[in-house]
VOVEXNU-212952 format. One record per atom (N, C-alpha, C): x negated, z, y negated. Coordinates in steps of 0.2 Angstrom, whole numbers, plus 5000, padded with zeros to 4 digits. Atoms other than C-alpha are relative to their C-alpha. Example, Ala and Ser with C-alpha at 12.3 -4.5 7.8 and 13.67 -1.06 7.14 Angstrom:
<pts>
499650005006;493850395022;499650004994;500449995006;493250365005;500450034995;
</pts>
This chain:
<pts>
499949945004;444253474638;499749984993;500450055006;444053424619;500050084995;500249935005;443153584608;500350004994;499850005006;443853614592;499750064996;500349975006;443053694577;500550054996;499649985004;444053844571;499850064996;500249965006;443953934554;500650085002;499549945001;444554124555;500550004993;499849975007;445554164540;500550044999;499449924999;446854294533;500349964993;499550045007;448354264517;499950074997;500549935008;447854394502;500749964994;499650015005;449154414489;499850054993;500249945006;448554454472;500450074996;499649945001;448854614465;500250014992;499950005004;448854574447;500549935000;499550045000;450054414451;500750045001;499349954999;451254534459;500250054995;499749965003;451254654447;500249984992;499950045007;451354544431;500949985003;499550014998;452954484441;500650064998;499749945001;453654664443;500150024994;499749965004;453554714427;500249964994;499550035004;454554584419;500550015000;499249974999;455954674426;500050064995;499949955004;456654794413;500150085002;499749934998;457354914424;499350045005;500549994995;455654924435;499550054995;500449985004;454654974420;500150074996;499649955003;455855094413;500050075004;500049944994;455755194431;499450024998;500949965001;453855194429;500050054994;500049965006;453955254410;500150065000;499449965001;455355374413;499850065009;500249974993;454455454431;499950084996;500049935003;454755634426;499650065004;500149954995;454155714445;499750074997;500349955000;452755824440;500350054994;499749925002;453156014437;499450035000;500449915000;451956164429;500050025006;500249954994;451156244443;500349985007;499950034991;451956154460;499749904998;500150054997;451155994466;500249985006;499850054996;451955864473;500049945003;500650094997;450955704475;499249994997;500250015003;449455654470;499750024993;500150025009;449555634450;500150104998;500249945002;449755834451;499450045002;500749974996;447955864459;499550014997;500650025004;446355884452;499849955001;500450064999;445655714459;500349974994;499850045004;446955654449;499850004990;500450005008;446455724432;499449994999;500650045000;444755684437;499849935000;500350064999;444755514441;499849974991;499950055003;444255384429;500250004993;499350075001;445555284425;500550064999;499449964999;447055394429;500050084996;500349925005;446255584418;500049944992;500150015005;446355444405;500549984995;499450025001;447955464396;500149964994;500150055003;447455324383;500249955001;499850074995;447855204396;500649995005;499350004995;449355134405;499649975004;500350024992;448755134422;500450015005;499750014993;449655104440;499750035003;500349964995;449255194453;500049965004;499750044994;449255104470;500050055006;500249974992;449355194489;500049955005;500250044995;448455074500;500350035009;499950004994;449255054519;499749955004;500150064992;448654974537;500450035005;499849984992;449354964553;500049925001;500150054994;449354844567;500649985001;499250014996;451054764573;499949955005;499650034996;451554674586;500449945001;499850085002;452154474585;500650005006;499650044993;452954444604;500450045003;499649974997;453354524617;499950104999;499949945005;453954694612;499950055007;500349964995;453454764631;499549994997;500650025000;451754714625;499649995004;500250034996;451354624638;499349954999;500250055003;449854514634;500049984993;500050005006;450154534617;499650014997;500449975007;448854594608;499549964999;500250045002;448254444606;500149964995;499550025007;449454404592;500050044995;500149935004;449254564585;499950004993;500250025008;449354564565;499850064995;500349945003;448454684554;500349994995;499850005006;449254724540;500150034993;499949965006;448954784523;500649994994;499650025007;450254824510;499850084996;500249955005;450354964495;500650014998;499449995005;451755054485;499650054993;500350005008;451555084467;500350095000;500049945000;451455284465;500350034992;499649975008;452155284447;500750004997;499349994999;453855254453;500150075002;499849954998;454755414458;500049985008;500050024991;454755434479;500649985005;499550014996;456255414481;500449915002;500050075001;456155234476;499649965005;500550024994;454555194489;500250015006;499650014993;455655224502;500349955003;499750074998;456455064501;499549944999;500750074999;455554894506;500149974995;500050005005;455854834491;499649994994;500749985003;454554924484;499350015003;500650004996;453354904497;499549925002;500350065002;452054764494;499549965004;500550004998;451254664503;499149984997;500850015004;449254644501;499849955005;500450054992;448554544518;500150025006;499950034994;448954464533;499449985004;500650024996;447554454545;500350005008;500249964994;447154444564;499750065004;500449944996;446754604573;499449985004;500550014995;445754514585;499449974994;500650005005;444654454568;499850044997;500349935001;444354634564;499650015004;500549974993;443554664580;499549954998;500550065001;442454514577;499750024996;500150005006;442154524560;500050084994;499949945005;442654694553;500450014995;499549995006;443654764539;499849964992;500350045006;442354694525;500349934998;500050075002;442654514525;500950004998;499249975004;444754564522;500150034995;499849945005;444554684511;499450014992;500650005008;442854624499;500449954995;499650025008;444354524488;500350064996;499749955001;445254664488;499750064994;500349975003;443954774483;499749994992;500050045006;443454654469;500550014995;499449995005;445054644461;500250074999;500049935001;445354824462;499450044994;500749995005;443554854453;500249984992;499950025007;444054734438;500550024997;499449985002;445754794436;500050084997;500249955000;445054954435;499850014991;500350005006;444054924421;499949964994;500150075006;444454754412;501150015000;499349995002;446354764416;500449944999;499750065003;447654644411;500450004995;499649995005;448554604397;500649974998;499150035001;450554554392;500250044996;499349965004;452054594383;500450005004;499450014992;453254664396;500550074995;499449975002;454854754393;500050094996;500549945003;454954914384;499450044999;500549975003;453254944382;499949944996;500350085004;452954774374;499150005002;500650055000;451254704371;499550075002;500349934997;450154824382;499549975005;500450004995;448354824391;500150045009;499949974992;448754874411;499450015004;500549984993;447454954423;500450005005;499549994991;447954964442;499350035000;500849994998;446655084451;500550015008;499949964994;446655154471;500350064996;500049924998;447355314473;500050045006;499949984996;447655334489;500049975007;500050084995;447355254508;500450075006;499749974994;448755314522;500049965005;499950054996;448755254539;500250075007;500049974993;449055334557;499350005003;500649995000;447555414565;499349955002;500650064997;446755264574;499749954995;500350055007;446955134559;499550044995;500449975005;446355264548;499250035004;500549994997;444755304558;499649925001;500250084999;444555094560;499649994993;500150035007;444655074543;499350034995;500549965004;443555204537;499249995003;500750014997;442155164548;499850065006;500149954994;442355324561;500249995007;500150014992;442255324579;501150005000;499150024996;444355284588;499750015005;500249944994;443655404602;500850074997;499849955004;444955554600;499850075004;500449944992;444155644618;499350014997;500549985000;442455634609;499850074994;500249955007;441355774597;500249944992;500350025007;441455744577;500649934999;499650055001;443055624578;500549994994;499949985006;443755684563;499949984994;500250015006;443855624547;499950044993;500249985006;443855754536;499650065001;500449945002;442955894545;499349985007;500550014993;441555884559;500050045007;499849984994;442555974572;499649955005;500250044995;441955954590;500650035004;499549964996;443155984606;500150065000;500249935003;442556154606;500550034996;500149975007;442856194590;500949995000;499150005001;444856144591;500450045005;499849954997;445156234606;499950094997;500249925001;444656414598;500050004991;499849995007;444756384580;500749984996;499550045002;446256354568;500049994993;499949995010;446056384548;499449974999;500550045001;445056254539;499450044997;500749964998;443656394535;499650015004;500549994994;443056394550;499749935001;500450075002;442756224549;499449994998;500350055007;441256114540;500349945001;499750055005;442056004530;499749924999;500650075002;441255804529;499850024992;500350025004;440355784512;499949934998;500150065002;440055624502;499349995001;500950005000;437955664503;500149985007;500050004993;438255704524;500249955002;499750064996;439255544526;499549934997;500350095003;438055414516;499250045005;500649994994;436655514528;500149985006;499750044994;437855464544;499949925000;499950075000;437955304537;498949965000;500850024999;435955274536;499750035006;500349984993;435655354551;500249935006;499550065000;436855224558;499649935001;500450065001;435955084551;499349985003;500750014996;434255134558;500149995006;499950014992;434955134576;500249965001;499550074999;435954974574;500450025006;499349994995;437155044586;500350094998;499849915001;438155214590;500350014994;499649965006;438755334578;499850054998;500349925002;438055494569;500850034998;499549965001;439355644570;500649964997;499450015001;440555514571;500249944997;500150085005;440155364558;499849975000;500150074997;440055204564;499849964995;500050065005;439755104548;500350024995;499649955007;440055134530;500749954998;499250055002;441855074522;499949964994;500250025007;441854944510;500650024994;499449975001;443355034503;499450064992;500249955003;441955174495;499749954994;500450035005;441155024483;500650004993;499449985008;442955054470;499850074999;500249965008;442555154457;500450055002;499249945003;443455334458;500050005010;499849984992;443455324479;499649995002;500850024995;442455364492;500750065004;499649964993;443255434511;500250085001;500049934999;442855594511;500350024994;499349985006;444055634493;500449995003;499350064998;445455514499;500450065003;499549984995;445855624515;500450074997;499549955001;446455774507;500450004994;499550025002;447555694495;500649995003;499450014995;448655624508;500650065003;499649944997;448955794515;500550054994;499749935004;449855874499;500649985001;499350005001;451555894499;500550024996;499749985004;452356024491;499750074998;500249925000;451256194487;500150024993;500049985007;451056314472;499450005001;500750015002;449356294463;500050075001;500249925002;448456464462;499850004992;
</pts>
């Protein structure tokens, strides 16, 4: 039997290549310009919320900024019984650009990839070593930006920031650094339900809510046990080192739909 020597590694596609690309298209930029969604007094994504007049980057109408909404999931390579398969398992992040209209994000098209990894190098390794370019670039774009002359706007400085991270409950508790128990107490990412509490309670008042102070107290509690989880939180996300995000905001973005403000 003869050993071999093998390097993990994942495929990462920049995010200021891609979008320098896209927006030499005429018609792609004209949708961005020309996105008319938000309405006076109803909220329908994001860009009508307070986070979003808060942020940064994106409260700063001085700047032409992108939006991005970050995805993961896991897929499936082989046998589609998944027999043995999960050892092919592909993790994979991609993003659609939020300053198109939604009805355009629907089509793959517009759906981008970010990174190609092995699931089974998550387990090993964690989400950090995939996601600290990520984070980097994200940070500088944020704040340094890029610059070109692209179609009807012509010669123009571009920000790209996060706005937004979706996934399905497991990925999204992987990602976040929360326990992928859903039988245990405090599995929850946005509130610190326990079994209990979900059998006999139903309206988010009855609730307590995570906190950004409570979750960096989970996360050091965490660190002194070098194992386990406090109320839940296994380890902090490197997700939280971009400017303008942290876990406990994120999750009640993803939930808006269609309300009227008060």
């Amino acid at each position: 039997m003869q050993n071999k020597l093998i390097y993990d590694t994942y495929e990462y596609v920049s995010i200021e290549s891609n979008l320098r690309s896209l927006l030499k298209d005429r018609d792609f930029v004209q949708l961005i310009c020309n996105n008319t969604e938000s309405e006076e007094n109803i909220i329908k994504g994001f860009q009508d919320g307070e986070r979003f007049a808060s942020h940064f980057l994106f409260g700063d109408c001085e700047k032409f900024s992108i939006k991005i909404q970050l995805f993961f999931d896991g897929i499936g390579t082989t046998n589609p019984l998944r027999g043995q398969s999960t050892t092919c398992n592909v993790g994979v992040f991609y993003y659609t650009i939020l300053n198109l209209p939604s009805m355009h994000n629907s089509c793959f098209a517009n759906v981008h990839l970010l990174a190609l990894c092995n699931t089974l190098d998550i387990k090993t390794h964690g989400y950090r070593p995939v996601l600290e370019l990520f984070v980097a670039e994200i940070n500088r774009l944020q704040t340094v930006g890029f610059s070109g002359t692209f179609p009807v706007i012509g010669s123009s400085q571009i920000y790209v920031g996060l706005a937004q991270v979706s996934c399905d409950n497991l990925a999204l508790n992987g990602l976040f650094g929360f326990i992928e128990c859903f039988s245990a107490d405090h599995f929850c990412t946005i509130c610190l339900a326990t079994q209990t509490d979900i059998q006999t309670k139903t309206y988010e008042s009855e609730f307590c809510m995570r906190t950004r102070d409570g979750y960096e107290r989970d996360v050091r509690s965490v660190m002194s046990m070098a194992f386990g989880h406090s109320r839940g939180v296994k380890m902090a996300c490197v997700l939280n080192e971009i400017r303008g995000f942290h876990v406990t905001k994120t999750l009640f973005l993803t939930q808006c739909t269609l309300f009227l403000k008060e």
